[in-house]
C-alpha positions in Angstrom: 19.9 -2.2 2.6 18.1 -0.8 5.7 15.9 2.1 5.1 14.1 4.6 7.6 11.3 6.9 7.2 10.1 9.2 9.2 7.7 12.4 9.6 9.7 14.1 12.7 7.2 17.0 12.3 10.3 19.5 12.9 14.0 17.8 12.5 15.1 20.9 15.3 12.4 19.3 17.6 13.2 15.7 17.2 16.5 16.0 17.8 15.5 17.6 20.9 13.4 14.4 21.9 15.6 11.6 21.0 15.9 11.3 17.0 19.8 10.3 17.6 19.0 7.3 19.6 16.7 6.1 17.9 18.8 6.7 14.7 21.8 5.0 16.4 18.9 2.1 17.3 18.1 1.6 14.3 21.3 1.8 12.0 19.7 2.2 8.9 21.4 2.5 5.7 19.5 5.5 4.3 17.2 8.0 6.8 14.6 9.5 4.8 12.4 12.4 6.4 9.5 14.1 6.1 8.1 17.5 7.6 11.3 18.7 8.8 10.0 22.5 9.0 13.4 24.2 8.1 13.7 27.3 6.4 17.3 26.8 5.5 20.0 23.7 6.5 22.1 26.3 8.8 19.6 25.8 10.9 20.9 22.9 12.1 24.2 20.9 12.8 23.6 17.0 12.5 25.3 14.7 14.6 25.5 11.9 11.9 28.4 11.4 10.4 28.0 8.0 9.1 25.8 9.9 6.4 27.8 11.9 4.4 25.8 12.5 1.9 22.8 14.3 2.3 19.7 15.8 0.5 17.4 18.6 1.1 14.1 19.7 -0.7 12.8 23.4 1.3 9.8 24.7 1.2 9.6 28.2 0.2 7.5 28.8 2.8 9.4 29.2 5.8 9.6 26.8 8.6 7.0 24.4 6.9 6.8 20.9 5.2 10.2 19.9 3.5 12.3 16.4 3.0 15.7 15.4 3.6 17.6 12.0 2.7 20.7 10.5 4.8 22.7 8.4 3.1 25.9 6.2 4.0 26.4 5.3 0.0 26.3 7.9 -2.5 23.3 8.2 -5.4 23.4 7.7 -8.6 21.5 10.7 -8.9 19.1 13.6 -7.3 16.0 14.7 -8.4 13.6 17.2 -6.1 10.2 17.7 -6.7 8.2 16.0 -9.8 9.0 18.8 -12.4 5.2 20.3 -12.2 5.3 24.6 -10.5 2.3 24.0 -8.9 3.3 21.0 -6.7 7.2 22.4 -6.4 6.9 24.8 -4.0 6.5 22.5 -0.9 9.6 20.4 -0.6 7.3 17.5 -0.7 9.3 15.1 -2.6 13.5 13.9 -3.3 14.4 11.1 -5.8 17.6 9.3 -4.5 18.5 6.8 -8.2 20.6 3.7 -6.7 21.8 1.4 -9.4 19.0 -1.2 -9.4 15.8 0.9 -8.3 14.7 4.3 -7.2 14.3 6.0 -3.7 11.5 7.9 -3.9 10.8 10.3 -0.5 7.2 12.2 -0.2 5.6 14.0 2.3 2.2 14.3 0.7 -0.4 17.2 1.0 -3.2 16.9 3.6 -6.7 17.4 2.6 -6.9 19.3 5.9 -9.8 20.6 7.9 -13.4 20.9 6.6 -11.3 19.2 3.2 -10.5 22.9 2.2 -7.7 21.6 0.1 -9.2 17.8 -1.1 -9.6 18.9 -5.0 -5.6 19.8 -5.0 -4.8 16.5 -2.7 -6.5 14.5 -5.6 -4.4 16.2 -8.1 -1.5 15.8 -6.4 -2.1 12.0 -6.0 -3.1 11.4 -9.5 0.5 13.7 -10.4 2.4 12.2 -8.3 1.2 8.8 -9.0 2.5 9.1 -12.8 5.7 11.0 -11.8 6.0 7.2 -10.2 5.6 5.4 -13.6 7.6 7.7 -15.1 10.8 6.6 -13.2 9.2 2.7 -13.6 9.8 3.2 -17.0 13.8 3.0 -16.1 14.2 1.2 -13.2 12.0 -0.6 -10.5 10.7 2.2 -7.6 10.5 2.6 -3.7 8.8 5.1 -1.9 8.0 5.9 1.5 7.1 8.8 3.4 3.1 9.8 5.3 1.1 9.9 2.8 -1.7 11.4 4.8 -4.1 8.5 4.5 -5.4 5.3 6.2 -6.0 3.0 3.6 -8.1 0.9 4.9 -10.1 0.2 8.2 -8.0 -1.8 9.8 -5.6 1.0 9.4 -6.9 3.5 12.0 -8.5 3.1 15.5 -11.6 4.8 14.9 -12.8 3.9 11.0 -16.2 4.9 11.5 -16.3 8.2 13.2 -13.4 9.6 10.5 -15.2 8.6 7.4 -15.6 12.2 6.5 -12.3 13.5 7.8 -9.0 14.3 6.3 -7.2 11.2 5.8 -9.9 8.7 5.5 -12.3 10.3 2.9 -13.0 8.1 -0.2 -11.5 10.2 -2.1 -7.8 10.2 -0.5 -8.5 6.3 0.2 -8.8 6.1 -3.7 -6.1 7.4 -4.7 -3.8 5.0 -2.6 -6.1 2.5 -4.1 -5.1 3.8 -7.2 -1.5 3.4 -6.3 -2.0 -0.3 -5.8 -3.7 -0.9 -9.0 -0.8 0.5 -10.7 1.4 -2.0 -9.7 2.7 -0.8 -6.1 3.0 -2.6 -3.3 2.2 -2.0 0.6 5.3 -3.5 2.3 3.6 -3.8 5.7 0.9 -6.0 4.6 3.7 -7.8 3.0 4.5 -9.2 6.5 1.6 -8.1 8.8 -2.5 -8.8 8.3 -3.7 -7.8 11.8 -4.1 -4.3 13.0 -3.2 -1.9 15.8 -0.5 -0.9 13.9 -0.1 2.3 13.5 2.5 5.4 13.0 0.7 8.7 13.8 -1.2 10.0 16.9 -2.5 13.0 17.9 -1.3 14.5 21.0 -4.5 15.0 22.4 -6.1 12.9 25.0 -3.6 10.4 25.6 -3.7 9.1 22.3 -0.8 7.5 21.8 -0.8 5.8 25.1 -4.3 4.5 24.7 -3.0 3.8 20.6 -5.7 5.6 19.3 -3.9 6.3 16.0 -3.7 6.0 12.0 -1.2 3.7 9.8 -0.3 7.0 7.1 3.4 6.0 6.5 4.4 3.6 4.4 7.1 2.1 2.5 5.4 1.2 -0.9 8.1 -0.7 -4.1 7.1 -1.6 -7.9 5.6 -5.5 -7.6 8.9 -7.0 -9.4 10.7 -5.9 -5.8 8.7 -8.0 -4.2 11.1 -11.3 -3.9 13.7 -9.1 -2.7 11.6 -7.3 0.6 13.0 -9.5 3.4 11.5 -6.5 6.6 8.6 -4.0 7.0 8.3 -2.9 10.4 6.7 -0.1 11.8 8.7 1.3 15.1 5.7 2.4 17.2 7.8 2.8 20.7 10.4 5.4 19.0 10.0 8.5 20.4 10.6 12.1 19.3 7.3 13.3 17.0 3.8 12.5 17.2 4.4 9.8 13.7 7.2 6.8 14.6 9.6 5.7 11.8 8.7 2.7 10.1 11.4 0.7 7.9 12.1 -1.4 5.0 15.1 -3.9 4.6 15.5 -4.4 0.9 18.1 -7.3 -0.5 
């Protein structure tokens, strides 16, 4: 099974600026998206019909955050949100159950500017970390989406001048670390050590051309997935949002 994930930062936009060809590219099994900024589904008709079933989690607020999963084989199952009121009212998160693992989409809070919302980002990791286990508990787990953090150095152009930004505090950077050391794995480093690698960039100054940019979407699986992880790629020359899908091929 191919899976997709992308932040298309606006799903109205990105099909304006090429999210069907690189959809029809790319061919993968299940699309899952973050940041899709719709305040309801009739606001837009989707040219896909190879995924019949499909999933939305809104925010209440309108035209903001908010998740959608694409499927060409039905679910088990559905689950939006993690079950906690103050985390639900985002769209942040769908739970697709297959027979053999979990799908697990997220689109996780930023800290934002001068950290004004850090203190809830760290709750959110830590609550969102044992919604995770939770669903271990049944069945092995995969989860992708941006996660709104460069783990590491190597995972962002400029590691030394962001230190104290959203995204690369030590306090976002634990909580991923956290992640790990609960049994998760980064797929990407699966396959890849080096780095220049990355899936966001801002649109000022030319970043993206220059590839001044941050590694914050991932495809993370439960450890015990491992043998089966044949592809991590990250898609940095697909077009249509300032993040570029990144995928998983899973046996």
């Amino acid at each position: 099974m191919k899976i997709l994930s992308w932040n298309v930062n606006g799903l109205r936009a990105a099909i304006k600026n090429g999210f069907y060809s690189v959809i029809t590219q790319q061919s993968p099994d299940v699309i899952c998206l973050q940041e899709i900024k719709l305040s309801s589904i009739d606001q837009v008709t989707l040219e896909l019909d190879d995924y019949p079933h499909r999933y939305w989690n809104l925010a209440q607020k309108k035209g903001y955050s908010g998740t959608a999963i694409f499927s060409k084989k039905k679910p088990i199952s559905i689950i939006n949100d993690i079950g906690i009121e103050e985390h639900d009212q985002e769209g942040r998160v769908i739970t697709c159950e297959f027979e053999d693992y979990y799908l697990v989409t997220v689109y996780t809070p930023n800290a934002q500017r001068k950290l004004t919302r850090l203190d809830y980002r760290q709750t959110w990791d830590a609550d969102f970390l044992k919604y995770l286990k939770t669903l271990e508990k049944k069945k092995p787990v995969v989860f992708c989406g941006d996660l709104n953090v460069a783990h590491k150095e190597i995972d962002l152009a400029r590691p030394k001048t962001n230190t104290k930004n959203a995204g690369f505090t030590p306090e976002e950077r634990s909580g991923i670390n956290n992640i790990l050391e609960a049994g998760f794995v980064d797929t990407f480093r699966l396959f890849t050590e080096e780095g220049d690698h990355y899936t966001w960039w801002s649109y000022q100054s030319q970043a993206r051309e220059r590839n001044v940019g941050w590694r914050i979407d991932y495809f993370l699986a439960s450890q015990s997935l491992t043998p089966r992880i044949k592809e991590a790629k990250i898609w940095q020359q697909a077009m249509g949002s300032d993040h570029c899908p990144v995928s998983l091929i899973i046996e």
